[in-house]
Steps between C-alpha positions, in 0.01 A plus 500: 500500500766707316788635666354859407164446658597390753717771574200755404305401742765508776564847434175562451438427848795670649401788309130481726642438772763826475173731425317328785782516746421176611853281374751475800842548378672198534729617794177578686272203425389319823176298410573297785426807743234615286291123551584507897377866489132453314510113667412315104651327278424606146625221261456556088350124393413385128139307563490460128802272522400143626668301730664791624197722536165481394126463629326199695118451446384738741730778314782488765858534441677213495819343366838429611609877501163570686602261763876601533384869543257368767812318672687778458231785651449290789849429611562895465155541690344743279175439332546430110378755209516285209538778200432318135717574219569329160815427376550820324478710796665362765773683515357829441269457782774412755675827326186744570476295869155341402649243723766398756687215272395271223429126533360377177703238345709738389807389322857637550667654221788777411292715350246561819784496749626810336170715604401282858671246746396160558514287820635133462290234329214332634427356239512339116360540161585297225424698142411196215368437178141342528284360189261218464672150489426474082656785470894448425781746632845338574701817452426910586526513102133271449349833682602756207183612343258334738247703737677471875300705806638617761377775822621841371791640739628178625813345528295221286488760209847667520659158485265340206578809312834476502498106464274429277551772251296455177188392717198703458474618871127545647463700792225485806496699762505244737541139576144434609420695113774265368324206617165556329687542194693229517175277637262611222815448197502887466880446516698111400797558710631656809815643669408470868576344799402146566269602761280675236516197308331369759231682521446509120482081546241573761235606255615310216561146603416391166800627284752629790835672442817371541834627582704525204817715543657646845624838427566612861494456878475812682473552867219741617532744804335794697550813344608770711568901391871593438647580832259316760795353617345395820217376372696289260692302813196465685336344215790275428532386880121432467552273168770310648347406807209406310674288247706336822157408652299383176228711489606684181576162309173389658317784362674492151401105488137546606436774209791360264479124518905444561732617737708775526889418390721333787713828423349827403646713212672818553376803426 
C-alpha cells in the first residue's frame, strides 16, 4: 500500500471518529477501564489470513491469533468478542474503537507507529519471495516484469513494492483470496509470508512453491490506540509471562510449524 493511502485512510478515520465524538484524545484513552467496565474483550482478528486466523470445518475461528486472543481473554477474565477485519482496515477500526486492540499478525513498521502504539512482539513473520521450483529467481532483479501477488494493505505489499520495483504487483484483498489465486495459477509468484506458502502447498501438492528470496523479518504485536498507556504495560507483562512459560511459543509452533526465536525482536 502507498504511503498516501495509507495515510488517507487514517485520516479518513480520524476524521469519523471527530464527527462521531467517539476518538479519545490520546491523554484520555483508557481502554483498559473501558474492557473492566462492559466485562469483554473485543479483539480485531484477520480470519482471511491463515495460520494466524482463519476458519475450521465447522466455520469457527481458529488460528494462532485466535488462540492467543483466547489466552489472552481468559487470563484478563473477560469473555472474548472476536471483531474481523482485513488487512486494510485494521487500523482504522481500532481508530473508530470497533475494537479494544488489534491482534492479527500485524507487522511493526514506522509508518503505523506514527498514527497507533504497539505492545512488544509476540510474535514473527518472515516476508519472502515464493514461485514454483522451475521457476528461476536468484536475485530481487529476476522479479522485474513478472506478475507477484500480494494481500492489499500489508506489510507484505509495502515491502514488495519497494523491493521489487519493476514487478507487476497484483493485489487481493486478502490472504485466504491470495491463496485461490495463487492455487488455481491466477497469479505465478508471491510476496508473502512462509506461512501462506503453506497453505498454497496444501492444495497444490503437485507443483508447490518454494522460497526464493528473504526480503524481511518483522516482529508482529498487539495494536493498541495512541495513549492506552496502561493497557500497553498490561499487555506487555501478559506477553512476557507467557513467553517465560511457553505457551505463546507453543501456540506459534502448533499453527506455525517452528518455534518462536530464543530472543524476540524489539519493537
Amino acid at each position: 500500500m502507498k504511503r498516501r493511502t495509507f495515510m488517507a485512510g487514517v485520516a479518513g478515520a480520524l476524521a469519523a471518529t471527530t464527527v462521531l465524538g467517539t476518538m479519545p484524545s490520546p491523554a484520555l484513552a483508557d481502554t483498559l477501564e473501558t474492557i473492566k467496565e462492559r466485562k469483554k474483550l473485543l479483539v480485531a482478528i484477520d480470519l482471511g489470513s491463515p495460520p494466524f486466523g482463519m476458519s475450521d470445518a465447522s466455520m469457527q475461528p481458529t488460528g494462532s491469533d485466535v488462540e492467543t486472543a483466547k489466552l489472552l481473554a481468559a487470563d484478563l477474565g473477560y469473555p472474548l468478542e472476536i471483531v474481523p477485519v482485513t488487512s486494510p482496515n485494521r487500523v482504522p477500526f481500532l481508530l473508530t474503537n470497533k475494537a479494544d486492540i488489534v491482534m492479527a499478525s500485524f507487522s511493526v513498521n514506522e509508518e503505523r507507529k506514527k498514527v497507533i502504539d504497539f505492545s512488544d512482539a509476540y510474535g514473527v513473520i518472515q516476508i519472502v519471495i515464493a514461485a514454483p521450483k522451475s521457476t528461476e529467481i536468484k536475485s530481487i532483479a529476476d522479479v522485474v516484469g513478472k506478475r507477484l501477488g500480494t494481500t492489499r494493505g500489508s506489510t507484505n505489499d509495502k515491502v514488495a513494492t519497494t523491493e521489487a520495483q519493476g514487478a507487476e504487483m497484483v493485489r487481493y484483498d486478502d490472504d485466504a483470496t491470495l491463496i485461490t489465486a495463487l492455487v488455481s495459477g491466477q497469479v505465478p509468484i508471491m510476496a508473502s509470508s512462509p506461512q501462506v506458502m503453506a497453505a498454497v502447498n496444501q492444495r497444490r501438492s503437485d507443483d508447490p512453491l518454494e522460497v526464493k528470496l528473504v526480503l524481511k523479518t518483522n516482529p508482529y504485536a498487539v495494536g493498541v490506540r495512541k495513549g492506552d498507556d496502561a493497557l500497553r504495560t498490561t499487555l506487555n507483562e501478559w506477553i512476557a509471562k507467557n513467553l517465560a512459560n511457553g505457551k505463546l511459543n507453543e501456540i506459534y509452533q502448533k499453527y506455525n510449524g517452528v518455534a518462536l526465536p530464543a530472543e524476540m525482536p524489539k519493537t
